[in-house]
N, C-alpha and C positions, 0 to 999 in steps of 0.2 A: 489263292495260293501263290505264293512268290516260290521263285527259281534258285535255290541259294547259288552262291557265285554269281547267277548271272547281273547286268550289269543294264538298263532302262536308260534309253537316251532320248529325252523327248524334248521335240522342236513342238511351240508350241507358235501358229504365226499369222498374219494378218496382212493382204494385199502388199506380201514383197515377193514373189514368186523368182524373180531371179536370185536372190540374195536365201531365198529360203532352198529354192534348191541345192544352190553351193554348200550350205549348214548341211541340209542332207547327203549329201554326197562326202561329203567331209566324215559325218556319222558311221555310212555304211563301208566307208574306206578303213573303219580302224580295224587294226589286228586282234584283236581281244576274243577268245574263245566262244564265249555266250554274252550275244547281245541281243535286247531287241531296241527299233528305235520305232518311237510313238510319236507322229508328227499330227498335231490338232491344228486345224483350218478352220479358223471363227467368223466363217461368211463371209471370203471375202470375195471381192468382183473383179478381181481380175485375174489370171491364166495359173493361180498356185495349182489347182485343184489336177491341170491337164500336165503340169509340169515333174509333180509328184509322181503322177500316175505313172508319167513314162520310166519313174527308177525300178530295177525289176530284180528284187532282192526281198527275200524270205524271210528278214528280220524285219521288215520294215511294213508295220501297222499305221495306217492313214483312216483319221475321222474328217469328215469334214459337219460340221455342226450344223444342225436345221436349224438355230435362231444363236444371234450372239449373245455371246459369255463373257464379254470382255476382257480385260486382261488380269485379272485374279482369277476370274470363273475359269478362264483358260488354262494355265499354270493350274489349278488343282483339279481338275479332267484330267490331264496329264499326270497328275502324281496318283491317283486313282484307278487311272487304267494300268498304271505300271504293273507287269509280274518280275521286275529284278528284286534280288534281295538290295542292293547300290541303285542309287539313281541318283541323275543330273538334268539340268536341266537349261539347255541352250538355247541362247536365241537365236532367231530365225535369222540374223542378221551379221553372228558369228562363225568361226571355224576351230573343229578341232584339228589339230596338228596331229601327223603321224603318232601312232604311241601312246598317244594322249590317255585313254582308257587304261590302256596296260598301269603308265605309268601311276594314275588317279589311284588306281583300286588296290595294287602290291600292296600297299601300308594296312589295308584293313584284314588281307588275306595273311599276313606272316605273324611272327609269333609276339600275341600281346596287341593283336589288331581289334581284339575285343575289348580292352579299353580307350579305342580311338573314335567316338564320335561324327570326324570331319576330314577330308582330305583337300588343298587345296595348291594351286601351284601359279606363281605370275603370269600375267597377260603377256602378249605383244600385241601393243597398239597399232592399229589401220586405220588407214580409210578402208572404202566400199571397193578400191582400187587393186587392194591387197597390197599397198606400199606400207612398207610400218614406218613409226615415229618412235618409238621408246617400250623398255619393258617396266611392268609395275612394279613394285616395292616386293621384295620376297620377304622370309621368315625365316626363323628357328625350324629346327628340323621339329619338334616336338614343341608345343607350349598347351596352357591351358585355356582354355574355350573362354573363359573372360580375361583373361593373359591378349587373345587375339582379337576381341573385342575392340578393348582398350586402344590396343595399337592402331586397329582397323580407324580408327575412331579421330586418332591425332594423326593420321596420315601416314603410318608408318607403314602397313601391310596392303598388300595389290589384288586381294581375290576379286574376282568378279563374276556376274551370273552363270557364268559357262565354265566357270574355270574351278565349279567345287564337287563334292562327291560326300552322300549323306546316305543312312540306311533307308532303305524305302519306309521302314517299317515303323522309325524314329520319325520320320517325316509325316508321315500318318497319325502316330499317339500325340501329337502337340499341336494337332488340329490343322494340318495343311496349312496351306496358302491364304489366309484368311483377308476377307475386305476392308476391316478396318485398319491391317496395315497396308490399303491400299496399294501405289507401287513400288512401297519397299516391302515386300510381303515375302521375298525372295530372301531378304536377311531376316528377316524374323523369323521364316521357316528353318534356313538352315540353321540361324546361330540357337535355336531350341531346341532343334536336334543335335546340335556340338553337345551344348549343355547339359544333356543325359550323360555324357561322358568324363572322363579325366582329361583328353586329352583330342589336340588336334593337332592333326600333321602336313605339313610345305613340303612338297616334292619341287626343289631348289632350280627348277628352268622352265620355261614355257611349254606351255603346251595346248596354248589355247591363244586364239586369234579374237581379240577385241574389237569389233566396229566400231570406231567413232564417227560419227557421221548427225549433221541437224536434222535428218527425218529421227532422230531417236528418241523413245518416249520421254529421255531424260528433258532433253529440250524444249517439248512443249506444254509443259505442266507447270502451274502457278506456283511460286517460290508460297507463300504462305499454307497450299496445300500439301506441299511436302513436310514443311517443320510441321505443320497436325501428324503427317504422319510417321514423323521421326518421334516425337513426343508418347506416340502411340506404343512403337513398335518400344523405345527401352521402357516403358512403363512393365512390359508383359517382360522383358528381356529381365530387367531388374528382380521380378516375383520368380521368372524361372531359374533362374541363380539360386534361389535362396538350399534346393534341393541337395546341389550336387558342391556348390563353392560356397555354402556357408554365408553368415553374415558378412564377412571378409569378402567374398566375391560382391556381393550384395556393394557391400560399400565402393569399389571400384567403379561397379556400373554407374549407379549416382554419381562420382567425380566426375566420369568421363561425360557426363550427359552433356554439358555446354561444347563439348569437340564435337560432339554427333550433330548437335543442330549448326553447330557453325561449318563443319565441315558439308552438309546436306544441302546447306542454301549456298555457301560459295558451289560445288561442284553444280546446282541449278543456272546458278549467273553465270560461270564462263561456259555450259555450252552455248549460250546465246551470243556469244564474243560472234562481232562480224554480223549481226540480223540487225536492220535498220531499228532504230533508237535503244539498243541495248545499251549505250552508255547511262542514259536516261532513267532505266529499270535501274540498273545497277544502281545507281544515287539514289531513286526514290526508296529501292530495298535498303539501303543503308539509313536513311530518315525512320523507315519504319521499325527496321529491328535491328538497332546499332546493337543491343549484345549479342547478337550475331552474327556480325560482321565487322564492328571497329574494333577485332580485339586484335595482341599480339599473334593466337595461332593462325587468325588469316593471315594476316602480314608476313607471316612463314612461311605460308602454305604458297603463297604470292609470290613470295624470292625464290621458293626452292621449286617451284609448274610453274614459273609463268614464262618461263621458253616455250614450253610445251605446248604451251597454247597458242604462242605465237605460231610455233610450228604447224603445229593441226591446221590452223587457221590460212595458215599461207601454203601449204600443202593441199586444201581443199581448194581455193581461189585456183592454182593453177590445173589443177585435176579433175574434170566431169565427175559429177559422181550418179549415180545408175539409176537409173531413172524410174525405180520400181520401189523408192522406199518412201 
């Protein structure tokens, strides 16, 4: 049985124990009337489990898991134990921002929120340090769930793991968190849950703290593993369109396809920017899947981030970063 209104905030996390504490504490700091927050520990070995323990708040439900689940198996324990009727789902390595909840959930709660899907709102980028670099790409206050896609797709919208809000119940009927969209299983989840709707909504300021940082899983995962599962995930993304956006959505998706792989393997190459022979990677991914990479949207994508990267990059050089990720 779900809680209607209430609002499931689950950390789901794996030997960062300082980094996941801050996520949680961040959770049990927001204001929002009914919450609970579901934080899953997928074995790990170092001090998450005693670190947890010590936060002493009534919302807040801690598994720690007899055998690992990985990071799919994880993510959907978490979406399965939720009783919110809203759920999100952050990472252990994130922060929500004061408000962050109130402001996430208002669009589903007032009038006409039963056509809304998805709620989402820009990042601010960090390191581990909590110094920010940049906020991400916002939105239309209202657009359609392959409208946000699209965008999402040629680099124009900022949502990210922690920064979205979907019904629990929506998130359930389209089959969780599933493994064959490996570790994009997070858009596949939510944008099927958009999908059942009209419509998705941007709450126009941050409210959510992005980590950037090279312990991130973005970082250490095969660029060829990723376009499997970019290829994966719009294959399912393109059938669940057919429902609610018609042939006409359908065909959007298919256009947008060649931005989602290219945008999925550049966003793999530069978190490696600054790791010994990443220039190296970088060329040989380019040999390997030049229409991936030698097209014009990178070379855009390139002009209009590649401060950013410099930034991140020379901001991480001068700044320890925490020794738990």
């Amino acid at each position: 049985m779900r809680v209607p209104g209430r609002v499931t905030i689950a950390i789901p996390t794996f030997n960062r124990s300082l980094l996941a504490e801050r996520a949680v504490r961040s959770a049990v700091a927001q204001s929002y009337r009914d919450l609970e927050v579901v934080v899953s520990d997928d074995v790990s070995s170092d001090d998450t489990a005693q670190r947890i323990g010590e936060i002493r708040d009534s919302r807040l439900v801690f598994y720690r898991q007899p055998q690992r689940l990985g990071l799919v198996g994880n993510f959907d324990f978490c979406l399965r134990a939720a009783t919110g009727e809203f759920f999100i789902l952050v990472g252990d390595d994130d922060v929500l921002l004061p408000g962050a909840i109130e402001g996430l959930v208002e669009p589903f709660l007032s009038t006409g929120g039963e056509s809304v899907g998805m709620v989402w709102c820009p990042c601010r980028i960090a390191d581990t340090e909590d110094s920010p670099f940049w906020i991400t790409e916002t939105g239309p206050e209202r657009e359609s769930p392959v409208d946000l896609l699209v965008a999402l797709w040629a680099g124009r919208r900022g949502p990210r793991l922690s920064s979205i809000v979907v019904r629990t119940g929506d998130a359930v009927a389209t089959g969780g968190f599933l493994e064959r969209h490996g570790h994009l299983c997070d858009i596949g989840t939510w944008a099927s849950a958009a999908l059942l709707h009209d419509w998705v909504v941007c709450v126009n300021r941050p409210l959510v703290q992005y980590t950037n940082h090279f312990g991130s899983t973005t970082s250490k995962s095969p660029v060829p593993q990723w376009q499997e599962w970019a290829n994966v995930v719009h294959a399912d993304l393109v059938t669940a369109a057919l429902a609610r956006a018609g042939t006409a959505g359908q065909q959007k998706l298919k256009r947008a396809k060649s931005s989602f792989i290219s945008g999925i393997t550049l966003t793999i190459l530069v978190q490696t920017i600054g790791r010994q022979g990443w220039i190296r990677n970088a060329c040989r991914e380019a040999i390997r899947s030049p229409r991936a990479l030698l097209t014009p949207y990178v070379c855009r994508r390139f002009f209009n981030d590649g401060w950013k990267i410099l930034r991140l990059r020379g901001g991480s050089r001068r700044r320890p970063r925490a020794a738990s990720v």
